[in-house]
C-alpha positions in Angstrom: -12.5 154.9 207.1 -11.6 158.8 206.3 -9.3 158.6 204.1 -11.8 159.8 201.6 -11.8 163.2 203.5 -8.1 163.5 203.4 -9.1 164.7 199.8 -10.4 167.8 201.5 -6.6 168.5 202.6 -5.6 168.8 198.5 -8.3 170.7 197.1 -6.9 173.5 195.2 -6.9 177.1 196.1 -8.0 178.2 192.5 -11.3 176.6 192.9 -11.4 179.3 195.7 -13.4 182.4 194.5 -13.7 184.9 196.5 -17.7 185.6 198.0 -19.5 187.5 200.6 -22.9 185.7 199.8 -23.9 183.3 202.6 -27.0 181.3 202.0 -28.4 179.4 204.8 -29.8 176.2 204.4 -33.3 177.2 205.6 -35.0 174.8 208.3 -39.0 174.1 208.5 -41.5 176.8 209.7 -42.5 173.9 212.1 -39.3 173.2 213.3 -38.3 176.7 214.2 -41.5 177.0 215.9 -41.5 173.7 217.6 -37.8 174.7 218.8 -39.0 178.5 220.0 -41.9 177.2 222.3 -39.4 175.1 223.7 -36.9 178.6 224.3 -34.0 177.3 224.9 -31.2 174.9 224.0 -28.8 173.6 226.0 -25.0 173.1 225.0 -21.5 171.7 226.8 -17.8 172.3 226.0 -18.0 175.2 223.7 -15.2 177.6 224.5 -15.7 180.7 223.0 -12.3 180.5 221.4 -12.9 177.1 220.0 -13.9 177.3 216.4 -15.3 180.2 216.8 -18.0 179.3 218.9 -18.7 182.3 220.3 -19.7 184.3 217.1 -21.7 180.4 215.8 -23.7 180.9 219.0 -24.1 184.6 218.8 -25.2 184.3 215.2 -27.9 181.3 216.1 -29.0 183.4 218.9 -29.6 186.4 216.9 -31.2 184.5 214.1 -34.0 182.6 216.0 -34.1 184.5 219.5 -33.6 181.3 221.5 -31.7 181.1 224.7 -28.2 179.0 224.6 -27.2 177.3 228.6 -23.9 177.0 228.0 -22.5 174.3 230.6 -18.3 173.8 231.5 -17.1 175.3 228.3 -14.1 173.8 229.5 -14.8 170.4 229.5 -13.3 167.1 227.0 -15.2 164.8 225.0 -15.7 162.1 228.2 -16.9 164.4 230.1 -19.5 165.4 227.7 -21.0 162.2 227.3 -20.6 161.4 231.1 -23.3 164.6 231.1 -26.0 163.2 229.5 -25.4 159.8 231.2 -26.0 161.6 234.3 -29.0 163.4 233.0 -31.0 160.4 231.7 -34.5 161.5 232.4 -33.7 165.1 234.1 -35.5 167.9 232.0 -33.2 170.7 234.3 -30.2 172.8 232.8 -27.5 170.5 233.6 -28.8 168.4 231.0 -27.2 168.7 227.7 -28.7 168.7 224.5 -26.2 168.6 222.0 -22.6 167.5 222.0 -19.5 168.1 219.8 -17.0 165.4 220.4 -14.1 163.3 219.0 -14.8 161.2 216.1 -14.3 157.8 218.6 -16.8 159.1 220.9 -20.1 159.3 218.4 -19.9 155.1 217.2 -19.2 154.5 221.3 -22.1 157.0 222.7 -24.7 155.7 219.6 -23.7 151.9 220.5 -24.7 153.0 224.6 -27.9 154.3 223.4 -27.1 157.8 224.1 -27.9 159.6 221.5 -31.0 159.6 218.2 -30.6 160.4 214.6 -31.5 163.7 213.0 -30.4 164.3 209.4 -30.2 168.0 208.3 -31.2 169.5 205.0 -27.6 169.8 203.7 -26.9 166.0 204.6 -26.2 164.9 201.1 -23.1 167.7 200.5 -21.3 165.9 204.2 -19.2 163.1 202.7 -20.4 159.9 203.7 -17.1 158.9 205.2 -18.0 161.3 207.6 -21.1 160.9 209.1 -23.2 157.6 210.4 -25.7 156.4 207.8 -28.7 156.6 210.2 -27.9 160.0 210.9 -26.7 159.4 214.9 -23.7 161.6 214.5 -21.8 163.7 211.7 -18.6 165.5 211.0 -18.4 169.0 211.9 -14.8 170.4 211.3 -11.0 169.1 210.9 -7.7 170.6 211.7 -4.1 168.8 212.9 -2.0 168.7 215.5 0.1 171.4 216.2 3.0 173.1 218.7 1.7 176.8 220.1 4.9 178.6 220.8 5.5 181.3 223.1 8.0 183.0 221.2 9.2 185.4 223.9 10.1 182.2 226.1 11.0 180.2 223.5 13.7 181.1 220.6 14.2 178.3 218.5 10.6 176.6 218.0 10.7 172.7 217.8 10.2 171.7 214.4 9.3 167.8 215.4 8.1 166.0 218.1 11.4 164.4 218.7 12.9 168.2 219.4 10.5 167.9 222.1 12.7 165.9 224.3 16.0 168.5 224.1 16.7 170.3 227.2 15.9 173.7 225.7 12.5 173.0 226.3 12.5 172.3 230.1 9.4 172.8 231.9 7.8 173.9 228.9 5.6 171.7 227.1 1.9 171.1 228.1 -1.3 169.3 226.7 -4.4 171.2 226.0 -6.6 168.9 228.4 -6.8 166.0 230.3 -5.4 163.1 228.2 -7.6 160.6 230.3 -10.8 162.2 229.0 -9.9 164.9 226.8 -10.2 164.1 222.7 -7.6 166.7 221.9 -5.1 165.7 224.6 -5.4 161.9 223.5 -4.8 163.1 220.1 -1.5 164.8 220.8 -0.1 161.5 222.7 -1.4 159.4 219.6 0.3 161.9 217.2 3.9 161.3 219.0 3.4 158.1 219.4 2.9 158.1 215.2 5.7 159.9 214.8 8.0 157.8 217.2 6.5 154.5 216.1 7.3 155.8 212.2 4.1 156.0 211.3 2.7 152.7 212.2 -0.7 153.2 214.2 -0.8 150.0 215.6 2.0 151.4 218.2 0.6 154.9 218.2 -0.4 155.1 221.7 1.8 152.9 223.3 5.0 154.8 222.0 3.1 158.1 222.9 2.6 157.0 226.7 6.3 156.3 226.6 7.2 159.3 224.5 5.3 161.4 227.8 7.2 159.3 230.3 10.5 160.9 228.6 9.1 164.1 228.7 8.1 163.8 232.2 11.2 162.2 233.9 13.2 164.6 231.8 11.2 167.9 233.1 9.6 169.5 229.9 6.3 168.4 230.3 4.2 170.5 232.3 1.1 169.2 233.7 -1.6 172.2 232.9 -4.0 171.8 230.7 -3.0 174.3 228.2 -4.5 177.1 226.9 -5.1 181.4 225.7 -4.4 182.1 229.6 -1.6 180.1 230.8 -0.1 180.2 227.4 0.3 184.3 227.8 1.1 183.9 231.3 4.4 181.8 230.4 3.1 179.1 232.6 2.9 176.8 229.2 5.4 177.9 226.6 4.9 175.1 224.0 0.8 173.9 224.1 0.2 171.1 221.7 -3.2 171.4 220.1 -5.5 171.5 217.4 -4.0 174.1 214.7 -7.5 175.8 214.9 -7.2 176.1 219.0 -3.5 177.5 218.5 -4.3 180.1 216.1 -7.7 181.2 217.5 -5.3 181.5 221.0 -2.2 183.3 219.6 -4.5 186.0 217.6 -6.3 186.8 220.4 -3.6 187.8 222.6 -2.9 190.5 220.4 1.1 190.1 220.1 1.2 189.5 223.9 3.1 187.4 223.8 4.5 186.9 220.1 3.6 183.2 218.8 4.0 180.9 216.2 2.1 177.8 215.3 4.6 175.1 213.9 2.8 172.1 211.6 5.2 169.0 212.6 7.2 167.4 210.3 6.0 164.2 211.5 3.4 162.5 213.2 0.7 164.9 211.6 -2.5 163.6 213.1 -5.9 165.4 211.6 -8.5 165.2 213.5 -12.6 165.1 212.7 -15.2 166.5 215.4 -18.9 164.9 215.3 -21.9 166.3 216.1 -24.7 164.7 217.9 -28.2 165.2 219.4 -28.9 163.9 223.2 -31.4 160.7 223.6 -32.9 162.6 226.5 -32.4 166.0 224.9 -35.1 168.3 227.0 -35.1 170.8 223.7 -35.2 168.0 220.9 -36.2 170.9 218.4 -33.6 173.2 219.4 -31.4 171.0 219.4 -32.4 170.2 215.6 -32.4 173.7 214.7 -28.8 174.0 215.8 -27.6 171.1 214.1 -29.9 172.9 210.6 -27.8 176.4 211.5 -24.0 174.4 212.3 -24.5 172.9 208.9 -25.9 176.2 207.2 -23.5 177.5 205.0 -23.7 180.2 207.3 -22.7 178.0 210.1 -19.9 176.5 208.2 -18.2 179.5 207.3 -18.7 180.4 211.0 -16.4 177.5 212.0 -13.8 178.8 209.2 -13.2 182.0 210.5 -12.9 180.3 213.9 -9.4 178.7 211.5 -11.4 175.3 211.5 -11.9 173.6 208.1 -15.5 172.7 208.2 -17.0 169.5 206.8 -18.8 170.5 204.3 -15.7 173.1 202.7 -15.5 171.1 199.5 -19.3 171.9 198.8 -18.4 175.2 200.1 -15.8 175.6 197.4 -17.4 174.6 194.6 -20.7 176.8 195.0 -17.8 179.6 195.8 -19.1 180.6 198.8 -15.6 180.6 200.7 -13.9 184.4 201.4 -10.4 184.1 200.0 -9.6 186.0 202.8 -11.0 183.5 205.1 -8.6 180.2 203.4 -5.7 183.3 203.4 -6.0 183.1 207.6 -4.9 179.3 207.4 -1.4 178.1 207.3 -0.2 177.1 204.1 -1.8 174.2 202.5 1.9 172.4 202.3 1.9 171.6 206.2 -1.1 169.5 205.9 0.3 167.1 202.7 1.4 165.1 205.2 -2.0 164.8 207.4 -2.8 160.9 208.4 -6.4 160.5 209.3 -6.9 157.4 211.9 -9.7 155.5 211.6 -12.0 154.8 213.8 -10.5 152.1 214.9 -7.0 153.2 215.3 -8.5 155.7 217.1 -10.6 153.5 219.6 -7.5 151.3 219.9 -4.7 154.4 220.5 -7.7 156.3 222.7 -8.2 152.9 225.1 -4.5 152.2 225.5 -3.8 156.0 226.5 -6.6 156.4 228.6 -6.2 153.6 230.4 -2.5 153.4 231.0 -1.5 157.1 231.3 -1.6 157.4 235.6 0.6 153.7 235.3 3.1 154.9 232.5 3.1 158.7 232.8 2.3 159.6 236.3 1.2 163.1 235.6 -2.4 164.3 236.8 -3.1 167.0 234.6 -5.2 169.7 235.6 
């Protein structure tokens, strides 16, 4: 289904020219107003350090003087949709609004009725392999799997998954979330199961449960959900996660410790995020005026500097509205050549088999 957006990996750096101009697309008079009666929108699963969320809220607070209720930062793509199946028909704060999710978990959540269609103004320059026709959900961003290495632990950084498994790397390597509801933990089983099944994704997650197992009975996997803290505490020396996550988590510690983020050789899973607005949002219009300021070129470029390729990048590009200094932040375009991106129904498949057979095969609770 994406392998249209694959195209996004190869586009060439010397379309790239260098601007500081950001145009926003510019929402209604009557939606900003609609959305500043209501005063406040509410949002779930946005760690600061994520994308850059916390400058993309900042800069949507700061633009239209609404209040954002941000609820468990921390939390994966099932939980997010558990929330608003809780919510149905409560108007309170724990009721979110708007979700950013796994690309599996927008065709599962519109099929359950849980969320309505809202197409912004800069619809047309999302590829359509990317978004639902009727507008229920949309690509937001893309990035790969990747190992985050501690590199004061760790001297020799694993180049492949299969390294993985050596001895060196005892008590060592950790998910970054729970792989029974977490999108980006499930990712990182399905992309070792890739790579151990040689690329065929019809074995992805079962060879990744039992590529785990290894890990487990051998003593390198470590069950803590990975991330900036534990990461510079030494508690998890190797975090596999989105390349995005990893960099956004080794700048910010500053060189405390040293890091490096390695691409895979194999088994290089990309990954789209969707967006989507709550059937029983409480702030329908802020929640539409998000969605108008995500896909914003000023939105977009927020998600890049956050290290995220944003959907709509190729637009981006050729309006020249990227910073060259922003694409010179990302790791080189030759660790992505060799990016698969699952459809969405190798994804449902690998995400059911791991989610459902991890406690059996595995037998680590991850927390």
């Amino acid at each position: 289904m994406i392998s249209n957006i694959s195209r996004l990996l190869s586009l060439s750096t010397a379309m790239i020219v260098a601007s500081t101009a950001i145009a926003a697309a510019e929402p209604s008079a009557e939606l900003i107003a609609a959305a500043k009666k209501e005063g406040t929108l509410t949002t779930i699963a946005l760690p600061h350090d994520w994308c850059g969320y916390g400058d993309v809220i900042a800069g949507f607070k700061a633009k239209y003087g609404l209040e954002v209720n941000e609820l468990n930062p921390d939390a994966g793509s099932g939980d997010e949709v558990e929330a608003i199946k809780a919510n149905k028909g409560n108007t309170g704060p724990q009721a979110p609004d708007v979700i950013d999710v796994g690309l599996s978990f927008g065709p599962s959540a519109k099929k359950d009725g849980l969320i309505q269609p809202y197409k912004v103004s800069t619809w047309d320059s999302i590829p359509d392999t990317a978004k639902d026709a009727e507008g229920f959900w949309y690509g937001d961003y893309y990035g790969v799997l990747s190992f985050l290495v501690n590199k004061d632990l760790v001297k020799e950084s694993p180049a492949d998954w299969t390294d993985l498994k050596k001895s060196d790397y005892a008590n060592t390597v950790a998910l970054a979330g729970d792989p029974r509801t977490a999108n980006q933990a499930v990712q990182g089983v399905y992309a070792a199961g890739l790579s151990a099944s040689g690329g065929d994704a019809a074995k992805a997650g079962e060879e990744g449960l039992k590529f785990f197992a290894e890990l487990n009975k051998a003593g390198n996997f470590v069950p803590v959900v990975g991330k900036a803290a534990p990461f510079a505490q030494g508690s998890t020396p190797i975090i596999v996660a989105w390349d995005y996550n990893a960099l956004s988590w080794g700048q910010s510690l500053k060189g405390n410790p040293p890091f490096e983020v390695v691409v895979p050789k194999t088994g290089v899973v990309a990954g789209v995020y969707v967006q989507a607005i709550s059937a029983f949002a409480p702030h329908p219009n802020a929640a539409k005026l998000w969605m108008e300021y995500l896909y914003s070129d000023e939105g977009q470029l927020g998600w890049l500097k956050g290290y995220c390729h944003p959907i709509r990048f190729n637009d981006l590009a050729k309006n020249n509205k990227i910073p060259k200094d922003l694409l010179d932040k990302l790791p080189p375009a030759a660790a992505y050549e060799k990016a698969v991106f699952p459809t969405l129904e190798e994804q449902a498949a690998g995400k059911e088999t791991i989610t459902k057979n991890w406690d059996s095969v595995v037998g680590a609770s991850v927390k």
